[in-house]
PQR file of N, CA, C, O and H, with PARSE charges and radii, in Angstrom:
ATOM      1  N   UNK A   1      -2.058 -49.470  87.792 -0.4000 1.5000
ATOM      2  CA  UNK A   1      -1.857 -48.750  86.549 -0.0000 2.0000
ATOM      3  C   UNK A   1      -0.520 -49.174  85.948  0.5500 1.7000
ATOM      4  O   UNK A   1       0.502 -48.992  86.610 -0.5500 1.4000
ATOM      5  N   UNK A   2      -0.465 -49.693  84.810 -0.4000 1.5000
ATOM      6  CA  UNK A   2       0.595 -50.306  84.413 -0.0000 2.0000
ATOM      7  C   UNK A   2       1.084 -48.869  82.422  0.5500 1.7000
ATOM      8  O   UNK A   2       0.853 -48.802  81.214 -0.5500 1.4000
ATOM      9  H   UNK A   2      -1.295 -49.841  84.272  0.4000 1.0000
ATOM     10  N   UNK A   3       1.828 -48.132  83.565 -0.4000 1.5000
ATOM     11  CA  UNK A   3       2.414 -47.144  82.792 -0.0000 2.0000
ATOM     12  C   UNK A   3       3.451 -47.292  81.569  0.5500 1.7000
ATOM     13  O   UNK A   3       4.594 -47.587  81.917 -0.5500 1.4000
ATOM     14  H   UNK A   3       2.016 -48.186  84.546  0.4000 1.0000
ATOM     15  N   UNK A   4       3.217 -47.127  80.144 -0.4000 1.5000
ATOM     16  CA  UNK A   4       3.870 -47.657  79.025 -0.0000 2.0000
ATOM     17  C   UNK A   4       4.152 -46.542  78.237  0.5500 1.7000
ATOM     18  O   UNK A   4       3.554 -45.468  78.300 -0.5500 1.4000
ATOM     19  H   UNK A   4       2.288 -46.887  79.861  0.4000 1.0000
ATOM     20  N   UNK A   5       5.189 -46.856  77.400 -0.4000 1.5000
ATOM     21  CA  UNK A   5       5.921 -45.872  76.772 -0.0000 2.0000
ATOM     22  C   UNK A   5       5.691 -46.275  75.134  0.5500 1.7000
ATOM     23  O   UNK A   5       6.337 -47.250  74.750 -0.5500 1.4000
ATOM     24  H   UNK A   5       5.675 -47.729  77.348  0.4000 1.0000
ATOM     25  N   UNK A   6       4.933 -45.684  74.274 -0.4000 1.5000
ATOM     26  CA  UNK A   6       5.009 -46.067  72.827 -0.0000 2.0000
ATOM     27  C   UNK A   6       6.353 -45.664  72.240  0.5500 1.7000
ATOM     28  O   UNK A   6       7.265 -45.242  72.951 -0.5500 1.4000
ATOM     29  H   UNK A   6       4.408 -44.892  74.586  0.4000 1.0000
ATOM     30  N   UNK A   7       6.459 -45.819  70.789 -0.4000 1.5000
ATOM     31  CA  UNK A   7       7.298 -45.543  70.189 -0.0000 2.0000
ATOM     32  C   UNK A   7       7.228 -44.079  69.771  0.5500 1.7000
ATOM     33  O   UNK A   7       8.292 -43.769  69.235 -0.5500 1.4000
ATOM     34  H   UNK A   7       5.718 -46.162  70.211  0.4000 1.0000
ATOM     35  N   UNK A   8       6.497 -43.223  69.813 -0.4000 1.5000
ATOM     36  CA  UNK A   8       6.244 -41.805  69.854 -0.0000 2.0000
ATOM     37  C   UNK A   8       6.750 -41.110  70.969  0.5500 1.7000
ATOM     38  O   UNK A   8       6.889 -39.896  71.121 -0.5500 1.4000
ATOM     39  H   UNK A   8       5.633 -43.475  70.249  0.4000 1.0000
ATOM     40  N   UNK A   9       7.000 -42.023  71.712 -0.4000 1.5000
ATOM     41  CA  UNK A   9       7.452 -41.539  73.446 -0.0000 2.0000
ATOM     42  C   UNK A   9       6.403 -40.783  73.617  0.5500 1.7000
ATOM     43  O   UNK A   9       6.476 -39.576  73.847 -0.5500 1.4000
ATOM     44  H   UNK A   9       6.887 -43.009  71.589  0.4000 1.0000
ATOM     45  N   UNK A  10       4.937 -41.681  73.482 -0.4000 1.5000
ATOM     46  CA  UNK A  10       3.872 -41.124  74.474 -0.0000 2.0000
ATOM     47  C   UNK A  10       4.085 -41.885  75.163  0.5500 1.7000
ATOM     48  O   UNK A  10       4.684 -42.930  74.905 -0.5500 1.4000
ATOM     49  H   UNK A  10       4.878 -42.662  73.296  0.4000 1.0000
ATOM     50  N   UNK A  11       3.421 -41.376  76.755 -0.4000 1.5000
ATOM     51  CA  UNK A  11       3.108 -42.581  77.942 -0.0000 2.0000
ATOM     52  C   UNK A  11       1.804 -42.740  78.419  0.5500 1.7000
ATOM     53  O   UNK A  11       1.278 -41.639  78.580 -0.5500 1.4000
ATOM     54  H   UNK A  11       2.935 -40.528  76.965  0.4000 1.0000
ATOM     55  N   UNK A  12       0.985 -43.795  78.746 -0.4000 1.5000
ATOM     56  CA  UNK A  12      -0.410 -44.141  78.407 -0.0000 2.0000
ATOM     57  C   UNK A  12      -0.656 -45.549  79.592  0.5500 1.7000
ATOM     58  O   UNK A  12       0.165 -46.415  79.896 -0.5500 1.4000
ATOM     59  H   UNK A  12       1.413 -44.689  78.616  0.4000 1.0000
ATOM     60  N   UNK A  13      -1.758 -45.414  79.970 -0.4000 1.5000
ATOM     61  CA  UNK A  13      -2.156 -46.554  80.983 -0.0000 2.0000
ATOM     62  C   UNK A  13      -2.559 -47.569  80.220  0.5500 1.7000
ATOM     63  O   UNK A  13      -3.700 -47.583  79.758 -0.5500 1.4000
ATOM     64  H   UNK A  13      -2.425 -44.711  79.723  0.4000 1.0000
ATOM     65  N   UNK A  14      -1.581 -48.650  79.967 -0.4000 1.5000
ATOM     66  CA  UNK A  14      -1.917 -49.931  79.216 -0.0000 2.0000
ATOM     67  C   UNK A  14      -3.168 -50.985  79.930  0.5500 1.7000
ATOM     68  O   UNK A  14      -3.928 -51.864  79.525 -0.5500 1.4000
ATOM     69  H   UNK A  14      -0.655 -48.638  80.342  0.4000 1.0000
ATOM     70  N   UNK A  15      -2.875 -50.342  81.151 -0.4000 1.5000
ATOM     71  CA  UNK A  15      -4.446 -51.254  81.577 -0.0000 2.0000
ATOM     72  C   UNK A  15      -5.766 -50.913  80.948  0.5500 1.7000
ATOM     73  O   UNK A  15      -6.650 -51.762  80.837 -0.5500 1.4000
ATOM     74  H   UNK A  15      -2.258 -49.627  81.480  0.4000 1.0000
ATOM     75  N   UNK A  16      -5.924 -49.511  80.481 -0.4000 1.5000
ATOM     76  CA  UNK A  16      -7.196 -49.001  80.023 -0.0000 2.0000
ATOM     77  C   UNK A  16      -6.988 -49.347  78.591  0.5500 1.7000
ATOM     78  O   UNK A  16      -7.739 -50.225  78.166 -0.5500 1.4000
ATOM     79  H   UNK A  16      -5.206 -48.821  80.571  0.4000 1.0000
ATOM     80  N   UNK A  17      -5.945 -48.734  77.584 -0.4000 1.5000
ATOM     81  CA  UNK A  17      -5.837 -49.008  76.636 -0.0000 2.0000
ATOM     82  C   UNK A  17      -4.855 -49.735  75.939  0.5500 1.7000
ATOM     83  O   UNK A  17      -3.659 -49.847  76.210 -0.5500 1.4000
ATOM     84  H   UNK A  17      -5.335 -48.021  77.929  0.4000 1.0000
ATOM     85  N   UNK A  18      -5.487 -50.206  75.030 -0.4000 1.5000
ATOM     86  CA  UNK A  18      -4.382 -51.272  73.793 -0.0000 2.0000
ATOM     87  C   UNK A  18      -3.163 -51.045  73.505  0.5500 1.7000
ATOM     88  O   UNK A  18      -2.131 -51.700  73.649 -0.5500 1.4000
ATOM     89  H   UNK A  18      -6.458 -50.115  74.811  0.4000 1.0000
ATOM     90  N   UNK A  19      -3.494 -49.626  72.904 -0.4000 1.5000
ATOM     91  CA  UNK A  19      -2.283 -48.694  72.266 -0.0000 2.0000
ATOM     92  C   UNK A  19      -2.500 -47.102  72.559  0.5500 1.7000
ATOM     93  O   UNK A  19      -3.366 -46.523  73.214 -0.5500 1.4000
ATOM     94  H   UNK A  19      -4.332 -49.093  72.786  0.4000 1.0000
ATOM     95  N   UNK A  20      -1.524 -46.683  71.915 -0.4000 1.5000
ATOM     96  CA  UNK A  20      -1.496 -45.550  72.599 -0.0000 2.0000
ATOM     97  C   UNK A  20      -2.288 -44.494  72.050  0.5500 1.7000
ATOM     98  O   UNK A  20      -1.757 -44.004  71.053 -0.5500 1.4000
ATOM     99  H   UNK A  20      -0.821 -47.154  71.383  0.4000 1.0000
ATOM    100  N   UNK A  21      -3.577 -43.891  72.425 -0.4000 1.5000
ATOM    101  CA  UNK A  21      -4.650 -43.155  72.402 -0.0000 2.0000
ATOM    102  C   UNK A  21      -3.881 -41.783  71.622  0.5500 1.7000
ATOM    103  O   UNK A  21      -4.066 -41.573  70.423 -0.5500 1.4000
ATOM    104  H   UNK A  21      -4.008 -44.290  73.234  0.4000 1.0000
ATOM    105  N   UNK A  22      -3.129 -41.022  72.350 -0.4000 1.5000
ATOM    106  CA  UNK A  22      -2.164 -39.908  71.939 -0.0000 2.0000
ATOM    107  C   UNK A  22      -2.086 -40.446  70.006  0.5500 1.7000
ATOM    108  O   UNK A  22      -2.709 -39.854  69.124 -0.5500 1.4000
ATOM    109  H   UNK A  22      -2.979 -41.192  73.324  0.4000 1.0000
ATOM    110  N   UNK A  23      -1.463 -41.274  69.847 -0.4000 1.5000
ATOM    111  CA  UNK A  23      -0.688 -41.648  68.327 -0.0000 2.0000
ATOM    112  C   UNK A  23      -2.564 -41.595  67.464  0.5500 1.7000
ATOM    113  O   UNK A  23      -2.718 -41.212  66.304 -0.5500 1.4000
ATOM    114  H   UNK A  23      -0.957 -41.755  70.563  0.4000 1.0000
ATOM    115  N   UNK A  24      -3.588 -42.004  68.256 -0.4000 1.5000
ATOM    116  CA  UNK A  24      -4.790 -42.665  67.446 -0.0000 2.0000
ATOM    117  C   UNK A  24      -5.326 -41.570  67.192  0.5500 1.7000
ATOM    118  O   UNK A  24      -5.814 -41.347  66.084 -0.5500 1.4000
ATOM    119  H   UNK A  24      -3.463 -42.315  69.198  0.4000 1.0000
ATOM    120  N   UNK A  25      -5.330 -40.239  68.678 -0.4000 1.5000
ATOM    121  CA  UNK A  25      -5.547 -38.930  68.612 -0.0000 2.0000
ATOM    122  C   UNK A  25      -5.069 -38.618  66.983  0.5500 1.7000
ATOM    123  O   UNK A  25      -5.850 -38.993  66.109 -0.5500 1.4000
ATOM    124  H   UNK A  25      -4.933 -40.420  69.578  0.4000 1.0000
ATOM    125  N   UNK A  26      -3.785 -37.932  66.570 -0.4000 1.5000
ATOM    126  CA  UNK A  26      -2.756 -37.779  66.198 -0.0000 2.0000
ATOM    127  C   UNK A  26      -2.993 -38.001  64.648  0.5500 1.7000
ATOM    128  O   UNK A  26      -2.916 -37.132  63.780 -0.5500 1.4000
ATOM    129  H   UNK A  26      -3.151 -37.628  67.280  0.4000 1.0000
ATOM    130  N   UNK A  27      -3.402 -39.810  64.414 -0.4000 1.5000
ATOM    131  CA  UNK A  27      -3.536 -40.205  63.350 -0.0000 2.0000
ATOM    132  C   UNK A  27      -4.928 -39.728  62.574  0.5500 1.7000
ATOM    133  O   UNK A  27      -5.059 -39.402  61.394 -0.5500 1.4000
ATOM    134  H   UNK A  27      -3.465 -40.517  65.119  0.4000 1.0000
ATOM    135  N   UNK A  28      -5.842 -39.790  63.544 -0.4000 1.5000
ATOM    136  CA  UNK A  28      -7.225 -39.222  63.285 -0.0000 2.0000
ATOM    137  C   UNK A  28      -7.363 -37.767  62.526  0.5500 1.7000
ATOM    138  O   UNK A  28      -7.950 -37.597  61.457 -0.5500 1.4000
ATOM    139  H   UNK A  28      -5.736 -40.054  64.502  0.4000 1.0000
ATOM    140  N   UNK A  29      -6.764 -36.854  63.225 -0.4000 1.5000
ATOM    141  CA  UNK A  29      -6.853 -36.020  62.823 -0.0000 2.0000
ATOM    142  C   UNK A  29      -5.646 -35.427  61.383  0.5500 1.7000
ATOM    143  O   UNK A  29      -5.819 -34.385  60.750 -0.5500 1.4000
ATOM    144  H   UNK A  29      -6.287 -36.992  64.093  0.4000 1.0000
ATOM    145  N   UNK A  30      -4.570 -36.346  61.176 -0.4000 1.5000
ATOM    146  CA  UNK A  30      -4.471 -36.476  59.937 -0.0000 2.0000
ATOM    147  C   UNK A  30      -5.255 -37.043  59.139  0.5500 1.7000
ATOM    148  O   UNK A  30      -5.575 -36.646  58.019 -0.5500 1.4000
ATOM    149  H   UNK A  30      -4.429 -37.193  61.690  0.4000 1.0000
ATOM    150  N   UNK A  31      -5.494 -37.716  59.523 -0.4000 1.5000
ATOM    151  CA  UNK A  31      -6.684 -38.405  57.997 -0.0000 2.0000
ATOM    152  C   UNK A  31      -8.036 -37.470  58.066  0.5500 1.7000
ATOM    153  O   UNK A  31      -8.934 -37.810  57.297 -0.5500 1.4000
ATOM    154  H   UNK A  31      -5.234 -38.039  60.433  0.4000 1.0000
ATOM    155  N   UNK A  32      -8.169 -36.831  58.536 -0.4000 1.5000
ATOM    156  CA  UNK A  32      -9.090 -35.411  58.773 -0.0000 2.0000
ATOM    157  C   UNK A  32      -8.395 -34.358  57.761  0.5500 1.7000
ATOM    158  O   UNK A  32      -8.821 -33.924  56.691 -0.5500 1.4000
ATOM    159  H   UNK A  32      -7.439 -36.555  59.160  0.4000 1.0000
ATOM    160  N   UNK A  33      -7.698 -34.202  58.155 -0.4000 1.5000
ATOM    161  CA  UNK A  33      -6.634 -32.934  57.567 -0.0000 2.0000
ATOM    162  C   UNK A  33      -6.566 -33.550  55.778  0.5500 1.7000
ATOM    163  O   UNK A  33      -6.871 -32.884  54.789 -0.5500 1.4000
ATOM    164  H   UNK A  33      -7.352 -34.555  59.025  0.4000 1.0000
ATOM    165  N   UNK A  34      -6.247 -34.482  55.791 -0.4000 1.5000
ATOM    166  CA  UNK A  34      -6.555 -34.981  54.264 -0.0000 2.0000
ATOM    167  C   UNK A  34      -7.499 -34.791  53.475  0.5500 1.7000
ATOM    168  O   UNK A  34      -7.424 -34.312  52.343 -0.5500 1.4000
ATOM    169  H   UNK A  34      -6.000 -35.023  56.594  0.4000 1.0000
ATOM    170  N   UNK A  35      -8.644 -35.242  54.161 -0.4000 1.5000
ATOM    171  CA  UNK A  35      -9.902 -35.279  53.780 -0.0000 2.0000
ATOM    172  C   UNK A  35     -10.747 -34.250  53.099  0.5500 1.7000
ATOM    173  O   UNK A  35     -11.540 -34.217  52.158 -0.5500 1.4000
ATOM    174  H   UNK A  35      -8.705 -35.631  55.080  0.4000 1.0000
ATOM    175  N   UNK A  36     -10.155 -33.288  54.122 -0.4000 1.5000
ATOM    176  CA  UNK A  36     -10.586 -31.879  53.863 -0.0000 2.0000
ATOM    177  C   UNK A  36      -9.622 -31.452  53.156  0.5500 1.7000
ATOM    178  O   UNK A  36     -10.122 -30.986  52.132 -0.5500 1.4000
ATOM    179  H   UNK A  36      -9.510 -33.315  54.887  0.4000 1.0000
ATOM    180  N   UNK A  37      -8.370 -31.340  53.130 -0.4000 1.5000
ATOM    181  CA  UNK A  37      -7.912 -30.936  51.533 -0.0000 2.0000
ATOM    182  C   UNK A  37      -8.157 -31.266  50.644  0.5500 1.7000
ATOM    183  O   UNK A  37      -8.121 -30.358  49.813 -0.5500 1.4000
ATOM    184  H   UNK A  37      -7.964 -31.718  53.962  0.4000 1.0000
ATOM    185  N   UNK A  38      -8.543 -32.552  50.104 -0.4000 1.5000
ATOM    186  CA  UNK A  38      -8.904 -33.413  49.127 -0.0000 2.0000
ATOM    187  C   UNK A  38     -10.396 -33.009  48.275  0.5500 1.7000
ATOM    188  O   UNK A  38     -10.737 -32.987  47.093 -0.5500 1.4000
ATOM    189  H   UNK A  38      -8.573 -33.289  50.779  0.4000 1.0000
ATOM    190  N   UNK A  39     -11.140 -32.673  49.775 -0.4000 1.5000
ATOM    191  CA  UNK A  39     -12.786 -31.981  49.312 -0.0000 2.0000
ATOM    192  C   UNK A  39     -12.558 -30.760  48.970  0.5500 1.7000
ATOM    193  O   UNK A  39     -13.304 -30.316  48.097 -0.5500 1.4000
ATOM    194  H   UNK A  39     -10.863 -32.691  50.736  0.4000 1.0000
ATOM    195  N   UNK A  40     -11.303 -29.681  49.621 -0.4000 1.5000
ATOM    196  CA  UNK A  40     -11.192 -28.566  48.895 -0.0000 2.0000
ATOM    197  C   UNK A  40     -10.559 -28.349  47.184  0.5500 1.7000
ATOM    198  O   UNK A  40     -10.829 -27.471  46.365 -0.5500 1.4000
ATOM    199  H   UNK A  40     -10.697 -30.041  50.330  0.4000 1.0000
ATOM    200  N   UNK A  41      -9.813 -29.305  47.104 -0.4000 1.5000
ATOM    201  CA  UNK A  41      -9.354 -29.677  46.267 -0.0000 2.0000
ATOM    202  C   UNK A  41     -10.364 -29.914  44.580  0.5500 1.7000
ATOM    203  O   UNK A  41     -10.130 -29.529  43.435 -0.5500 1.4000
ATOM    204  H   UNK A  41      -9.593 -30.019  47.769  0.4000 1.0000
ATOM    205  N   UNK A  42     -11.518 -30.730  45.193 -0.4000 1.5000
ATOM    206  CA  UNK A  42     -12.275 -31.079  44.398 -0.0000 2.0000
ATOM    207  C   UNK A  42     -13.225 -29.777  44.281  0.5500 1.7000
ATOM    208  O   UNK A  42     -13.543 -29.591  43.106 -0.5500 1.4000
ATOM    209  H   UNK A  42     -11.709 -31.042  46.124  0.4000 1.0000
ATOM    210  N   UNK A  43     -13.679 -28.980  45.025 -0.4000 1.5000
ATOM    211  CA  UNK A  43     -14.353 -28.204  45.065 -0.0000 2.0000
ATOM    212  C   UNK A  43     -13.834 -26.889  44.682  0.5500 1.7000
ATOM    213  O   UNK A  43     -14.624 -25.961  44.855 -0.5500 1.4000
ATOM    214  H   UNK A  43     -13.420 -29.131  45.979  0.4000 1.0000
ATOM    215  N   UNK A  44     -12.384 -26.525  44.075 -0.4000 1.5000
ATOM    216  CA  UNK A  44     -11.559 -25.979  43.387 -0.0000 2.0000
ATOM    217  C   UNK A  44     -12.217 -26.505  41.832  0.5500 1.7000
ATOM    218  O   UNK A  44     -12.715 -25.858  40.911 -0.5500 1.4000
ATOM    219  H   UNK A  44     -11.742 -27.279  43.934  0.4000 1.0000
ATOM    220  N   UNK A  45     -12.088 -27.266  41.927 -0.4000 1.5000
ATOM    221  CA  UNK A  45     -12.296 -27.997  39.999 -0.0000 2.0000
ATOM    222  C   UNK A  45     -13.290 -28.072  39.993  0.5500 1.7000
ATOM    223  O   UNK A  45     -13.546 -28.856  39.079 -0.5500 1.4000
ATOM    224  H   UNK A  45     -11.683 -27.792  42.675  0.4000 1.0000
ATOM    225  N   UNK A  46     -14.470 -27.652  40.592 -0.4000 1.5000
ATOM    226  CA  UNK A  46     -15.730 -27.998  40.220 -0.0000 2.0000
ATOM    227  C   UNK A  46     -15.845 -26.228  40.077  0.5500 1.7000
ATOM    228  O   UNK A  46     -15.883 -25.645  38.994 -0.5500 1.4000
ATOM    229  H   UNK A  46     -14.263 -27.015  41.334  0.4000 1.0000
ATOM    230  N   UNK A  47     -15.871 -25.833  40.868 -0.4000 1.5000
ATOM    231  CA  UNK A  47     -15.967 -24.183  40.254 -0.0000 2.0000
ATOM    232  C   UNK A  47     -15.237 -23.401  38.807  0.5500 1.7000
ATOM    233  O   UNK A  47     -15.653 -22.669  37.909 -0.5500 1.4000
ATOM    234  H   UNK A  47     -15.841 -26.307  41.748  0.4000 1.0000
ATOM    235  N   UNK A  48     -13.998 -23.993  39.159 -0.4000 1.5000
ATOM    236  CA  UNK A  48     -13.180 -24.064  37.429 -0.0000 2.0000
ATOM    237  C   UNK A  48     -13.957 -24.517  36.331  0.5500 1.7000
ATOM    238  O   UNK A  48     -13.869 -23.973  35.230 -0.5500 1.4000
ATOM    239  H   UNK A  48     -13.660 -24.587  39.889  0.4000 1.0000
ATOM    240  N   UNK A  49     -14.783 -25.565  36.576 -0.4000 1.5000
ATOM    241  CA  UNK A  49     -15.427 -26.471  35.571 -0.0000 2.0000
ATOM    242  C   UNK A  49     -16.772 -25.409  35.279  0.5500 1.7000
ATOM    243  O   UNK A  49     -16.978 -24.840  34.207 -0.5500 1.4000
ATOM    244  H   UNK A  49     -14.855 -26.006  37.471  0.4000 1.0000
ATOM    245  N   UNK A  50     -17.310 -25.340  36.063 -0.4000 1.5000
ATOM    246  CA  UNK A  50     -18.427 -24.419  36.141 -0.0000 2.0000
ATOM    247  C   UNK A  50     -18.312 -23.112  36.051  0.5500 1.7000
ATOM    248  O   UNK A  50     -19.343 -22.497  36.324 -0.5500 1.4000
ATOM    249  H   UNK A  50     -17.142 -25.802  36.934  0.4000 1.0000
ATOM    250  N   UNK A  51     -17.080 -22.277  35.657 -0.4000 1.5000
ATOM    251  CA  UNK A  51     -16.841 -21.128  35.580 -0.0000 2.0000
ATOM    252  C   UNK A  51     -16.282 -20.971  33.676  0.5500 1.7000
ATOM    253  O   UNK A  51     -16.160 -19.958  32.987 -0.5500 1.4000
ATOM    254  H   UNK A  51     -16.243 -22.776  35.435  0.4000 1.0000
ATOM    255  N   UNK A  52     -16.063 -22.387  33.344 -0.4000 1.5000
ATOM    256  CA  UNK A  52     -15.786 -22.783  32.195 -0.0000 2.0000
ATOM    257  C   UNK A  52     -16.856 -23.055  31.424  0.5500 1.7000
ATOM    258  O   UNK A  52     -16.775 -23.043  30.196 -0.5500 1.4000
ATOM    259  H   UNK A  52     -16.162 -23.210  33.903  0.4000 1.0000
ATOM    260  N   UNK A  53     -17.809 -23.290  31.983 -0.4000 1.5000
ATOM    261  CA  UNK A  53     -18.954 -23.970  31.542 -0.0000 2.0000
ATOM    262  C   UNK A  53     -19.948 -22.530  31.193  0.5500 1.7000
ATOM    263  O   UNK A  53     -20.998 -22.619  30.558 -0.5500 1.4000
ATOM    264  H   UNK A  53     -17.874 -23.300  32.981  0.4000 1.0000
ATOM    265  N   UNK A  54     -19.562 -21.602  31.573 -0.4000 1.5000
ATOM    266  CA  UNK A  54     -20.542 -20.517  31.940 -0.0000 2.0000
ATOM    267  C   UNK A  54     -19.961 -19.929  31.046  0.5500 1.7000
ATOM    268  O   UNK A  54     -20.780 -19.552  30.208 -0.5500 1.4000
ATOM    269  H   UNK A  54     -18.708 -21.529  32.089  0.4000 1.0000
ATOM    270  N   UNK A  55     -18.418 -19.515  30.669 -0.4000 1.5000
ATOM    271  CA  UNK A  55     -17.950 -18.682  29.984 -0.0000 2.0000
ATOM    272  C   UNK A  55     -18.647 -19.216  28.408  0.5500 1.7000
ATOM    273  O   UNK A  55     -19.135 -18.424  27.602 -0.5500 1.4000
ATOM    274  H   UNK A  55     -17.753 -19.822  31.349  0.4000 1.0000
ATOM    275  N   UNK A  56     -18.560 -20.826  28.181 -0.4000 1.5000
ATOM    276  CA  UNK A  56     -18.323 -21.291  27.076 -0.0000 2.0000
ATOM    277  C   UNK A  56     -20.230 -20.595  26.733  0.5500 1.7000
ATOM    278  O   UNK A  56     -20.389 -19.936  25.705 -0.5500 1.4000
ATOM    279  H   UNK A  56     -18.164 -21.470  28.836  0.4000 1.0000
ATOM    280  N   UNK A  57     -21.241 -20.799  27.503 -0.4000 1.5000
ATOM    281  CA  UNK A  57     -22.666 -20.737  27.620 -0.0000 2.0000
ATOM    282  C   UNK A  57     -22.422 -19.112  26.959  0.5500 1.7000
ATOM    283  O   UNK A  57     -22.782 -18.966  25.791 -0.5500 1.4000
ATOM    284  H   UNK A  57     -21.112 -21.334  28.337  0.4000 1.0000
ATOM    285  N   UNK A  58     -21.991 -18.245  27.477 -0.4000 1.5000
ATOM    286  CA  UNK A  58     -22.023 -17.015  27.072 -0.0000 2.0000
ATOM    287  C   UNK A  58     -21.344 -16.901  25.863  0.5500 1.7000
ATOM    288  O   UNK A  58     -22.098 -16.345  25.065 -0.5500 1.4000
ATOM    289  H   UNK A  58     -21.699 -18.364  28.426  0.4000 1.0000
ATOM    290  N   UNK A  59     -20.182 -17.191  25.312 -0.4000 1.5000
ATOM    291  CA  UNK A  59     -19.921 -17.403  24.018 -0.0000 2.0000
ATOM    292  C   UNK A  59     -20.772 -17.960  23.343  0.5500 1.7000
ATOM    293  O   UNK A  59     -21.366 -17.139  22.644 -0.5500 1.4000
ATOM    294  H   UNK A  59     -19.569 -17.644  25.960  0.4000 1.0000
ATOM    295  N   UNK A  60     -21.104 -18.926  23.222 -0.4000 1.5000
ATOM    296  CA  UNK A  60     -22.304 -19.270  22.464 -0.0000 2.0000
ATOM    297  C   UNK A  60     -23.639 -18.680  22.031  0.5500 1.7000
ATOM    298  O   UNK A  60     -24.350 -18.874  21.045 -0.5500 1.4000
ATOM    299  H   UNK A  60     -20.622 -19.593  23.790  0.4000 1.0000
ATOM    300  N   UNK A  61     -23.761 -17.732  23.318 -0.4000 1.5000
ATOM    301  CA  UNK A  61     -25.218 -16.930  23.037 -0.0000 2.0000
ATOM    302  C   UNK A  61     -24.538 -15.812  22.263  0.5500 1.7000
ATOM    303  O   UNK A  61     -25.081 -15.376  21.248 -0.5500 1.4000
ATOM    304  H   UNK A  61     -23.183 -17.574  24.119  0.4000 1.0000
ATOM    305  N   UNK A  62     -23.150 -15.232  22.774 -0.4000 1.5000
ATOM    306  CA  UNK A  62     -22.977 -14.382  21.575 -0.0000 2.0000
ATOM    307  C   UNK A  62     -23.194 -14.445  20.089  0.5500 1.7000
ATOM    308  O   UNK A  62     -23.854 -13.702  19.362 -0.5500 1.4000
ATOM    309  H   UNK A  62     -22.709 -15.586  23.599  0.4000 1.0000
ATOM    310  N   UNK A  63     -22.233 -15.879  19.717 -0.4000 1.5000
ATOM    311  CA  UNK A  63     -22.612 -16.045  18.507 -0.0000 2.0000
ATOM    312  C   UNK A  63     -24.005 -16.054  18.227  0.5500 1.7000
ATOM    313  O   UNK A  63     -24.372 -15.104  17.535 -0.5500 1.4000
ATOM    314  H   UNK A  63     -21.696 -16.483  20.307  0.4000 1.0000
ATOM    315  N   UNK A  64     -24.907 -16.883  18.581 -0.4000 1.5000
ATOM    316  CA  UNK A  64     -26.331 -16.903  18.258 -0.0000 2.0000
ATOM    317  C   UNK A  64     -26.738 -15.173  18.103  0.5500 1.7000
ATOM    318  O   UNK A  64     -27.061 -14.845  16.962 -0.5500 1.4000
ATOM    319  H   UNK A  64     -24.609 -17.654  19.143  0.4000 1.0000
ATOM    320  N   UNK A  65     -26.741 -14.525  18.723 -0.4000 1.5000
ATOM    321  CA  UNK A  65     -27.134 -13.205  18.765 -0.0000 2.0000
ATOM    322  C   UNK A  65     -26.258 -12.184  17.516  0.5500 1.7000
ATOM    323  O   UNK A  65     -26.699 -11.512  16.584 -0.5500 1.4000
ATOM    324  H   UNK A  65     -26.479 -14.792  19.650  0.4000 1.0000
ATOM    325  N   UNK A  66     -25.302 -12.356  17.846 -0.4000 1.5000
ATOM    326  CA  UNK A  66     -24.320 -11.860  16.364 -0.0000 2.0000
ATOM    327  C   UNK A  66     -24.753 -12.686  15.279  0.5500 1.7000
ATOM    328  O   UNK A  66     -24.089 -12.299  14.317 -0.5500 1.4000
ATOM    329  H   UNK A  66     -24.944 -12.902  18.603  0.4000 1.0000
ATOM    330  N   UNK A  67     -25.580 -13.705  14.876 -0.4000 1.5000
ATOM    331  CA  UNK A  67     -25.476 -14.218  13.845 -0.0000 2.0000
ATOM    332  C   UNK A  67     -27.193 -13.670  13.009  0.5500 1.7000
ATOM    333  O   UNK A  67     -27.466 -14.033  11.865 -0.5500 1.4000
ATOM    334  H   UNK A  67     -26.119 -14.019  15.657  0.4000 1.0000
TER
END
């Protein structure tokens, strides 16, 4: 077992792996964490859009009906 130290000061069996699993752990689940803000994000403005869209639909039938 040839025991290695990354630059994260993880330590990791370089015989099994390349690099250090811990950092790939780590990185993964940031780009996770992104992802899903990004889809919440969008899924914020799509309800805005559609809550806009609905208001404007009901104004419109007002007028039609008032007119």
């Amino acid at each position: 077992m040839k025991l290695v130290q990354c630059k994260k000061n993880h330590y990791y069996d370089a015989d099994k792996f390349a690099s250090c699993p811990h950092c790939a752990v780590y990185d993964k689940q940031a780009e996770d964490t992104d992802s899903r803000e990004a889809e919440e994000e969008n899924s914020d403005e799509a309800a805005v859009t559609l809550e806009q869209g609905l208001a404007n639909s009901v104004r419109e039938a007002m007028k039609k009906h008032s007119s």
